[in-house]
N, C-alpha and C positions, 0 to 999 in steps of 0.2 A: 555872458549869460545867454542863454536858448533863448528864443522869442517862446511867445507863449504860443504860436499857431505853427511850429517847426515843424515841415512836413519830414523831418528826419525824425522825429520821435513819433509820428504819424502817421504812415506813409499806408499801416497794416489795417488801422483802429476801423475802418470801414469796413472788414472783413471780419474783422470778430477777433484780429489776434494783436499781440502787441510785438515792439519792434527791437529786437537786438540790432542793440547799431553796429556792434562788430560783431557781424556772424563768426561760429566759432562751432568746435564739437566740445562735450561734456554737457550742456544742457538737453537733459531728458526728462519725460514722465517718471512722476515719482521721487523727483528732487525737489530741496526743500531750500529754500533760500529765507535769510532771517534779517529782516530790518534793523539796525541801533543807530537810532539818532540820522543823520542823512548821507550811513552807507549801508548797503547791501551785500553779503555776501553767503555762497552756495555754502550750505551748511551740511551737506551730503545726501542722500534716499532715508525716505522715511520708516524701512526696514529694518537702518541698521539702529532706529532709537523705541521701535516697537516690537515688543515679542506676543508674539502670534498665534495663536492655535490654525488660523487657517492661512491658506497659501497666500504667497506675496504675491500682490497681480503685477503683468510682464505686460510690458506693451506689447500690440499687435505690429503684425509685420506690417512696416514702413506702406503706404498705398498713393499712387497719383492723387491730386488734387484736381479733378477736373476743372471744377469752379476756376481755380487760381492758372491755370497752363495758357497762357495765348494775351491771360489779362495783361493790363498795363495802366500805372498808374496815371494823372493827371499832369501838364505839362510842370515842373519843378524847376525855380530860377537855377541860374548855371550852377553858382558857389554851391548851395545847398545840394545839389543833385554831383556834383564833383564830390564832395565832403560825403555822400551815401554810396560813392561808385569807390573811392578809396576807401572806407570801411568795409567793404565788401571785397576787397586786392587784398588786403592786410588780411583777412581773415583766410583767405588762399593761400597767401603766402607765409601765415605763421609768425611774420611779422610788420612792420609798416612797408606801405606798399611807397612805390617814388610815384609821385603828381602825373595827373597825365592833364594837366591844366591846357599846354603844348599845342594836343592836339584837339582840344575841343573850342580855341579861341575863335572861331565863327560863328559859335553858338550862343544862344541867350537864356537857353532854357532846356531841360532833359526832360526825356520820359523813360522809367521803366518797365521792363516787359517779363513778367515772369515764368521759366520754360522749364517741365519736368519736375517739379515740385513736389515733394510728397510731404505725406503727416504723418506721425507717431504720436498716437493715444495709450492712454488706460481709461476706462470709461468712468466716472465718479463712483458709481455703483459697488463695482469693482475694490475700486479702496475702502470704500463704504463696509464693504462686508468684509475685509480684511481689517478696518477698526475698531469691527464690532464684539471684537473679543481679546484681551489679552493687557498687557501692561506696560505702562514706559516705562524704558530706561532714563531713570534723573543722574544728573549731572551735571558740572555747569553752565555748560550751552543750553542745555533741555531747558535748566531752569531760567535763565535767561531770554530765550526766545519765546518760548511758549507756553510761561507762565507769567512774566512777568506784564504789565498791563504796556509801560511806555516802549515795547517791540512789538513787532509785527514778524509772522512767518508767513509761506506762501508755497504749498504745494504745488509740481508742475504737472498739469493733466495730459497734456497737448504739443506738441512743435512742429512747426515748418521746416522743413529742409530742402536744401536747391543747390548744387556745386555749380550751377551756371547764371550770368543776369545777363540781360541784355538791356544797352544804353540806346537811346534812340534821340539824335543831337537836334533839334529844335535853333531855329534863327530868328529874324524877326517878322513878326505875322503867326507864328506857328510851323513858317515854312521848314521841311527837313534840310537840314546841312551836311556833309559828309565829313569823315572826318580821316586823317592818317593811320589804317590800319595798321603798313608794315613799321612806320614812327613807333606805335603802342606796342608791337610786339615785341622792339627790337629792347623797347626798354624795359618790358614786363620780364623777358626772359625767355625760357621753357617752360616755368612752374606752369604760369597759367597760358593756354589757347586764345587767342584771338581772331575770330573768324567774323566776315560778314557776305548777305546774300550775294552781292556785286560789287565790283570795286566804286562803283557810285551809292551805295546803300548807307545811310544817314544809321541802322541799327547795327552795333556791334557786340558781338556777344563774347562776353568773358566765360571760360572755362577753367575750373578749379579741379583738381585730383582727387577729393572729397566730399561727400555729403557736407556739411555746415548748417546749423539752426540759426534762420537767423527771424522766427515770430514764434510764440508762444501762448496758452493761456494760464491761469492761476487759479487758484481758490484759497482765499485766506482760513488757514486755520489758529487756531487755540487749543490748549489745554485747561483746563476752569473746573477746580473741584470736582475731579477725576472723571470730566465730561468732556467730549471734542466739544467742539462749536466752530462750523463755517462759515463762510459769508463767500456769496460768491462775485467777484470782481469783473465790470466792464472794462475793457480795450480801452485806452487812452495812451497821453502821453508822460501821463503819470507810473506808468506801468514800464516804459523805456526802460531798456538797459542802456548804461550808459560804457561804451568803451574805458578799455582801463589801459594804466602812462603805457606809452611803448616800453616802458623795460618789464613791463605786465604781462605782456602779451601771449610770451611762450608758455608762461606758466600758468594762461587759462584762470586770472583772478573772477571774483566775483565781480558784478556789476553794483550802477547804484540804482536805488529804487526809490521812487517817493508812491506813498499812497492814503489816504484816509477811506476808515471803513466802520462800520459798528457790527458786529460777530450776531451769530444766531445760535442756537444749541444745536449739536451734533450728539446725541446719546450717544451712549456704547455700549 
């Protein structure tokens, strides 16, 4: 079991977003993930369970994150911080990535650095006025997820994407350590780059061939006597997604989710 303060389910919550622990593509704005009992899984866009009289809102084109470009999180014990740099390989690579335990044995502790980053939204608004007219389609997922009281669904407003991280190897003190570039590369492969500033430079940046989401935000909805109702959900690590088995991987399952919330009326 996760501790309860795991800076792997955590790492974003200061920032306002929550943590996909294995970055991945298929989480976008306007997906709808549905809680039963203690799993989670993507239940598709909320388009394709409402008919509309007005236009489905599109996310905007993808845009830097300045705030987030250069940051870097807080020093992260080794294990933990190996265990967020191998969910981040795996998601490059499509499937689990090999340890790079190897080359970071000098180290005590990680920091990461986040570089080129952008978001994809739809504004709430946006769906707001896209809800405010029109009918569900019921069925038994519909009626399972977002009518029933003991599920929970969760719209996705927002996502982080980054095809690159940068690891920055920490020893003891805080002091930086260096670590085995061409060792990491040779075992990474070609899929992903491995580059760093100097051949003595403690930060090494992983480079992946893809965008990948790997933070997000929500808003819980409902369905309730042919009324929405949202509730809107803070960043935690209740909010985590949680990687799914390696034999999961390719096929992009849903993650898990834990959360408690009490809903608020959304007209229509």
């Amino acid at each position: 079991m996760l501790r309860c303060h795991d800076p792997r389910l955590t790492y974003l919550n200061d920032l306002g977003y929550n943590v996909v622990r294995l970055p991945r593509q298929g989480i976008n704005p306007l997906g709808v993930v549905g809680r039963d009992g203690h799993s989670l899984n993507y239940l598709g866009t909320l388009d394709q369970i409402w008919e509309s009289s007005n236009a489905t809102p599109v996310a905007g084109h993808p845009n830097p994150v300045a705030a987030l470009n250069g940051a870097a999180t807080s020093d992260i014990d080794l294990s933990i911080g190996l265990d967020i740099l191998a969910n981040a390989l795996s998601g490059m690579f499509g499937s689990t990535a090999p340890s790079l335990k190897f080359a970071y044995k000098a180290a005590k502790s990680v920091q990461f650095k986040f570089t080129n980053v952008q978001a994809s939204s739809i504004d709430p608004f946006l769906i707001d006025n896209f809800l405010a007219a029109g009918r569900l389609r019921e069925g038994p997922f519909v009626a399972r997820f977002l009518h029933d009281a003991d599920t929970k669904a969760f719209v996705i407003t927002e996502i982080l994407q980054a095809k690159s991280l940068s690891a920055i190897a920490k020893g003891d003190s805080s002091a930086e350590v260096s670590v085995d570039v061409p060792a990491i590369q040779s075992v990474l492969g070609t899929k992903v780059a491995v580059s760093q500033t100097d051949a003595s430079s403690a930060e090494v940046s992983y480079d992946g061939p893809d965008y990948l989401t790997f933070g997000f935000k929500v808003f819980e909805i409902k369905m309730d006597n042919q009324r929405w109702r949202i509730q809107g959900v803070a960043a935690g690590k209740s909010l985590a997604f949680e990687p799914p088995d390696a034999g999961e991987i390719a096929t992009n399952p849903g993650p898990i989710l834990f959360e408690k919330s009490t809903l608020l009326d959304w007209g229509n």
